[in-house]
Backbone bond lengths (Angstrom), bond angles and torsions (degrees), N, CA, C in turn:
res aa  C-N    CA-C-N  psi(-1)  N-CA   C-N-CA  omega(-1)  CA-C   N-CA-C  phi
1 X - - - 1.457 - - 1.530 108.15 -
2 X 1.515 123.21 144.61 1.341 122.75 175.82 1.300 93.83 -93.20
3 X 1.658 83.30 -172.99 1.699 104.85 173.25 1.631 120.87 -69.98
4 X 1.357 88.88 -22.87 1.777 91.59 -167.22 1.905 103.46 -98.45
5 X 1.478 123.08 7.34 1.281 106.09 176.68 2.075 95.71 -124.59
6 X 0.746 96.20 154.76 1.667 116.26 -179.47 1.798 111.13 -103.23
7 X 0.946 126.19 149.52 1.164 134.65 -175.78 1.915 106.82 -39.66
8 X 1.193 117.97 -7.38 1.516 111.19 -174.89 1.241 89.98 -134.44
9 X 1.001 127.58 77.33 1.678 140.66 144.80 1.827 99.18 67.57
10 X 1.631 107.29 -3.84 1.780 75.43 -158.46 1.623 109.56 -128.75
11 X 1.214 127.19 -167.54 1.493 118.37 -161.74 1.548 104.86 -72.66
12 X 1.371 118.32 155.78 1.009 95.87 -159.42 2.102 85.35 -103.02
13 X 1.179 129.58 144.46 1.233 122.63 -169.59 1.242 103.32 -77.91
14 X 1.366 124.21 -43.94 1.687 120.96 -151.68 1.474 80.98 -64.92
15 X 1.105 136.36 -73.94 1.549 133.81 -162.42 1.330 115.36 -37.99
16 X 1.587 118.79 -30.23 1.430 138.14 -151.50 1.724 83.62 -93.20
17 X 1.183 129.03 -52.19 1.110 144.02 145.71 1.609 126.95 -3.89
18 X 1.611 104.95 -74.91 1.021 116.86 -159.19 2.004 99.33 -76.16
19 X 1.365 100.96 -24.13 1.557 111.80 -175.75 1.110 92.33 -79.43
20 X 1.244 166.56 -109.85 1.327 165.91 135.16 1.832 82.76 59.50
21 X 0.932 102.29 -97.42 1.569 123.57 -176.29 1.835 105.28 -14.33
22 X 1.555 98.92 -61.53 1.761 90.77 171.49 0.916 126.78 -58.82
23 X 1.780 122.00 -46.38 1.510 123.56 -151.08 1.690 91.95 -73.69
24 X 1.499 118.22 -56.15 1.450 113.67 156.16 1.570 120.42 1.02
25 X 1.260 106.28 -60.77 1.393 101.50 -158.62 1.700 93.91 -112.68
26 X 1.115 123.18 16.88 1.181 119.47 165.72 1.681 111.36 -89.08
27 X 1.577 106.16 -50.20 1.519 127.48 164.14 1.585 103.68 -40.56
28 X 1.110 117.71 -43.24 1.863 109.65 -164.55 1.470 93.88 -87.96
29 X 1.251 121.01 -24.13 1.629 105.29 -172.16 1.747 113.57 -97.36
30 X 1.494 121.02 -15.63 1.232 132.50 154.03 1.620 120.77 -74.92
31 X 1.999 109.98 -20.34 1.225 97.27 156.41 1.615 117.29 -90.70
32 X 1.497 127.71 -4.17 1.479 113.66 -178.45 1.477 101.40 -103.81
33 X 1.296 134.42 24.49 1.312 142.62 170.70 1.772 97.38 -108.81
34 X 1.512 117.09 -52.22 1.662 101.46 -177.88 1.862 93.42 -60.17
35 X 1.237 123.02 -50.23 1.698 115.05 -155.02 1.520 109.57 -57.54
36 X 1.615 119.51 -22.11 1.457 138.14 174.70 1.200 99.25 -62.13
37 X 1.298 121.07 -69.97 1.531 110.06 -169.26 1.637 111.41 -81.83
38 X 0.877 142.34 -5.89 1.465 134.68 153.08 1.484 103.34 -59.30
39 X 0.944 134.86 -48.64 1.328 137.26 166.53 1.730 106.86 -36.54
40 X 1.145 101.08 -59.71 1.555 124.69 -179.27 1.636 98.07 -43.22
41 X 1.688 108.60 -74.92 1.530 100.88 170.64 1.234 133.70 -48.79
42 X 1.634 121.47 -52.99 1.614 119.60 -173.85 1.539 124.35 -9.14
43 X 1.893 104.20 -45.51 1.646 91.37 -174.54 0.629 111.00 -94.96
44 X 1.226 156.53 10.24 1.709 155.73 138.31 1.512 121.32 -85.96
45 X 1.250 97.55 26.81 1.728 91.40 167.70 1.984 115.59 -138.06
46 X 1.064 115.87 136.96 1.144 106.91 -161.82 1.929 119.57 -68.58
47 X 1.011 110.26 124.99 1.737 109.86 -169.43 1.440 97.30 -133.99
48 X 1.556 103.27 153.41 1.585 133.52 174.99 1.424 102.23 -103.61
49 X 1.331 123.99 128.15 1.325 141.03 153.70 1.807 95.50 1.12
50 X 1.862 96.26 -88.15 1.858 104.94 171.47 1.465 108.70 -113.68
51 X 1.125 122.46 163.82 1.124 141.62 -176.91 1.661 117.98 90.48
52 X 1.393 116.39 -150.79 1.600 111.64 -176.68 1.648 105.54 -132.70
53 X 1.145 110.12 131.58 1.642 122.49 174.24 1.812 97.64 -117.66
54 X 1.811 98.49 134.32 1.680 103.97 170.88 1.519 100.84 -94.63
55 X 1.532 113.52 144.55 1.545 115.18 163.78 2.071 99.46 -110.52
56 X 1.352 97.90 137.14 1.719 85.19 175.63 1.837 98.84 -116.97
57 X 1.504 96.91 149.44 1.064 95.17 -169.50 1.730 97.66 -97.72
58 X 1.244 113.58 163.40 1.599 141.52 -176.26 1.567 100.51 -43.52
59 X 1.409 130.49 -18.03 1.350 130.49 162.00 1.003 147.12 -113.77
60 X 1.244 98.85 13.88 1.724 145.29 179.17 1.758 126.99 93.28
61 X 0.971 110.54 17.37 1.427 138.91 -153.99 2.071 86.30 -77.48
62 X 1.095 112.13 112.04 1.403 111.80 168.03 1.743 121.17 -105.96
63 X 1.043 111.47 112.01 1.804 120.36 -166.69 1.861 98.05 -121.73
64 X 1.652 92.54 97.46 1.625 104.87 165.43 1.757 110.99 -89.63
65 X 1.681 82.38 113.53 1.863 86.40 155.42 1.566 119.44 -88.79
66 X 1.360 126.90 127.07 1.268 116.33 165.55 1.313 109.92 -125.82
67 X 1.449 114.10 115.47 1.133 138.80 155.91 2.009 121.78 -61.08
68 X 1.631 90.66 142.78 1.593 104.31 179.36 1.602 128.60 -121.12
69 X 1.177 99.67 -169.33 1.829 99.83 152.12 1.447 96.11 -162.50
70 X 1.499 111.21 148.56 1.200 99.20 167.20 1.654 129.51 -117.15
71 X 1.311 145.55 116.80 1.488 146.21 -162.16 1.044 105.00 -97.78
72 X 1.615 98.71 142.28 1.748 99.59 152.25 1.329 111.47 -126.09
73 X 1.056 125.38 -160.09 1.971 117.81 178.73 1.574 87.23 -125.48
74 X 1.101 117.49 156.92 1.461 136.86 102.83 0.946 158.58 -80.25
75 X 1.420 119.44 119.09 1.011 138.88 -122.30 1.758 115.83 -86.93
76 X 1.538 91.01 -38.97 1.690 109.97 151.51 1.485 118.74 -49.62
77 X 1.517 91.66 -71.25 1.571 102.02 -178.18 2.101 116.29 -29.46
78 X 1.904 77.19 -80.42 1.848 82.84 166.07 1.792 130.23 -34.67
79 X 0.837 107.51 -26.06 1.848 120.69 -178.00 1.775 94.07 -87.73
80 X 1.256 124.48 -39.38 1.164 106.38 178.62 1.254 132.74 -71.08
81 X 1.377 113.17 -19.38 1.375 128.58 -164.84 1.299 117.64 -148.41
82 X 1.610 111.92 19.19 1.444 107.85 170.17 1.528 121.96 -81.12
83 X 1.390 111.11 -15.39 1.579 113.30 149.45 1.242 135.62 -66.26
84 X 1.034 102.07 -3.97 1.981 110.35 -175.06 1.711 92.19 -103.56
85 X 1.257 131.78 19.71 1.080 139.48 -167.43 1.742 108.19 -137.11
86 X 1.322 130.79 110.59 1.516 140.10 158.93 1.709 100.31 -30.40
87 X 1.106 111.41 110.23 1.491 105.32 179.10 1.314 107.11 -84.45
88 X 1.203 129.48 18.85 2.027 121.22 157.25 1.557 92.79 -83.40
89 X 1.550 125.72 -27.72 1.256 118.55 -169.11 1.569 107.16 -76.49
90 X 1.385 119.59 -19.96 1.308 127.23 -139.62 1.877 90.22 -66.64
91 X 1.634 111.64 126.31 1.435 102.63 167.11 1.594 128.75 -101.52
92 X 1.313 109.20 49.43 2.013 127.54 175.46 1.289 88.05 -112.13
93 X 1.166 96.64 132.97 1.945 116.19 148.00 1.878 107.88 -117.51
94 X 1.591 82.53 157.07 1.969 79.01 -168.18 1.734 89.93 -100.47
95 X 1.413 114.45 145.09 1.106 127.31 -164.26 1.414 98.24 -111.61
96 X 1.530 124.90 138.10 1.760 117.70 149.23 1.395 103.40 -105.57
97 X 1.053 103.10 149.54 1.481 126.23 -166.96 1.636 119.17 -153.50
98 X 1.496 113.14 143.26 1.776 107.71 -168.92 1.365 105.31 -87.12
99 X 1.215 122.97 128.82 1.499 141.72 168.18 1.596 93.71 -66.71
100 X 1.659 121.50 106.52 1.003 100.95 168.99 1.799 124.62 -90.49
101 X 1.118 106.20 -8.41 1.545 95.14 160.91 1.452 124.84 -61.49
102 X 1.425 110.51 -23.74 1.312 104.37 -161.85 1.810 87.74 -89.94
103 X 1.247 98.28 -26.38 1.906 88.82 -178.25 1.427 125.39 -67.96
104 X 1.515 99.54 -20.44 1.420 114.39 169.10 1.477 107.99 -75.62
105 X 1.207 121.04 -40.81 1.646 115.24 168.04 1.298 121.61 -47.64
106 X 1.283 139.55 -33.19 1.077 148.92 -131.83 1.312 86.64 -117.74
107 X 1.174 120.48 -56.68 1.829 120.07 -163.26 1.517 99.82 -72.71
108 X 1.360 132.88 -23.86 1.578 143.04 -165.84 1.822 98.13 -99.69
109 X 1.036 107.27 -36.74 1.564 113.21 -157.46 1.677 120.50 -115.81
110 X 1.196 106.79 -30.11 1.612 120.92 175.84 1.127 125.16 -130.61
111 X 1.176 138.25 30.14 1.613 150.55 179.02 1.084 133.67 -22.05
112 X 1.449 115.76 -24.51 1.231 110.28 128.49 1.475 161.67 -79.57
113 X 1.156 83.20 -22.36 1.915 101.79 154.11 0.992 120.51 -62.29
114 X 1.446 127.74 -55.70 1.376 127.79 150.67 1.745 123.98 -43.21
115 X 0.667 132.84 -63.62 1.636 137.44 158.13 1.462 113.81 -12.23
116 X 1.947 110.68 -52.46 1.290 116.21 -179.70 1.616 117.04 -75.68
117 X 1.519 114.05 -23.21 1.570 144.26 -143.40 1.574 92.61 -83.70
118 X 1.610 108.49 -52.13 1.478 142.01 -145.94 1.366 104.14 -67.64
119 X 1.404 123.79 -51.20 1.370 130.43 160.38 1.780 117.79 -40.36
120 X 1.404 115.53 -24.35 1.603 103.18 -176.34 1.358 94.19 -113.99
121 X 1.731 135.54 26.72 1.470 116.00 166.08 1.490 97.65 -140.99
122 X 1.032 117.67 162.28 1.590 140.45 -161.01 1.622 104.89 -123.88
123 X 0.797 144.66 113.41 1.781 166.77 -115.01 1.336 103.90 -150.74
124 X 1.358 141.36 89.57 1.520 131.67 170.82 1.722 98.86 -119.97
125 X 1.364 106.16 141.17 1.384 124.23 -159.88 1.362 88.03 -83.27
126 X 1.620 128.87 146.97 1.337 121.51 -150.45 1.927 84.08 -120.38
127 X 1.504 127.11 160.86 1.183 128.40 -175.60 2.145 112.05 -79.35
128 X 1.512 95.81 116.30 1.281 82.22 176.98 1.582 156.50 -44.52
129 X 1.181 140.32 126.03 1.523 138.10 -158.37 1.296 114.26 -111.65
130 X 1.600 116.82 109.83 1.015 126.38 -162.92 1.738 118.10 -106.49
131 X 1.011 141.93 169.04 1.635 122.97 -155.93 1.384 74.35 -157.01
132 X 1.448 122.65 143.05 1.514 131.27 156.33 1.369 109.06 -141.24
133 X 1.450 128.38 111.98 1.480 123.88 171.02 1.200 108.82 -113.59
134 X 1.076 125.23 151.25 1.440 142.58 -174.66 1.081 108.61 -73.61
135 X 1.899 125.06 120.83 1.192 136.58 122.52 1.699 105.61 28.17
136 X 1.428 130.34 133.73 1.338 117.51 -176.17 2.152 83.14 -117.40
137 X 1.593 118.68 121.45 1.513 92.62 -175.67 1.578 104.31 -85.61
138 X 1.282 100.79 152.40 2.170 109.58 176.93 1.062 75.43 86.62
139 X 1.282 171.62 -18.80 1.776 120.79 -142.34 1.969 83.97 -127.40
C-alpha cells in the first residue's frame, strides 16, 4: 500500500491533507522571500510616484515597478458636495452590477424570471477553494 491509498482503495485525505498543508506554507514562504527582495530592489529601480517606470538592467533584463493608490468615495461626503463641483469635472461613474444574492434568488425561487434574466449573463464555474487547518492536539 502507498501513502496516497488507505485500506479501501482510496486516497487517503489526512496525508492529502498534510501535503496541502506544506506546499501551503512553502508558497507563503517563497512568496515572503520574493516580497523581501523586491524590497531589496525598490531603490535601485526607477519609479513614478503613480503609474509604471521600466529600469533595464546592463544585460537586458527589464524590471517594471508600477506604483498605485487606492480610493474609495464617500458616499455621504460625495452627496454633499457634488454640486459645488462642474459636473463635466465630476469623477463617479454609475455602475450596474449583479446582486448576486438576488441572482441566486431568482435561479432557486423564480425560474422563470431567471430563464428570461439568463440570456443577458454569462455563468463561469469559478476554481474551487479549499482551507485545511490542522488538527488542534489535547484540545
Amino acid at each position: 500500500m502507498n501513502d496516497l491509498q488507505s485500506t479501501h482503495n482510496e486516497p487517503d485525505v489526512e496525508y492529502l491533507a498534510q501535503q496541502w498543508l506544506k506546499h501551503k506554507a512553502a508558497e507563503a514562504a517563497a512568496r515572503d522571500a520574493r516580497v523581501g527582495i523586491e524590497q531589496d530592489m525598490l531603490p535601485f529601480l526607477e519609479q513614478k510616484t503613480e503609474g509604471a517606470r521600466t529600469t533595464t538592467t546592463d544585460s537586458g533584463t527589464k524590471i517594471t515597478v508600477k506604483r498605485g493608490f487606492s480610493r474609495k468615495l464617500s458616499q455621504d461626503e460625495w452627496r454633499r458636495i457634488k454640486d459645488k463641483i462642474p459636473k463635466d469635472l465630476h469623477p463617479v461613474k454609475m455602475v450596474e452590477m449583479l446582486d448576486d444574492a438576488r441572482v441566486k434568488y431568482l435561479i432557486n425561487n423564480e425560474p422563470d424570471t431567471w430563464q428570461q434574466l439568463a440570456v443577458a449573463i454569462t455563468t463561469t464555474e469559478q476554481k474551487p477553494n479549499i482551507t485545511v487547518k490542522e488538527a488542534n492536539d489535547g484540545v
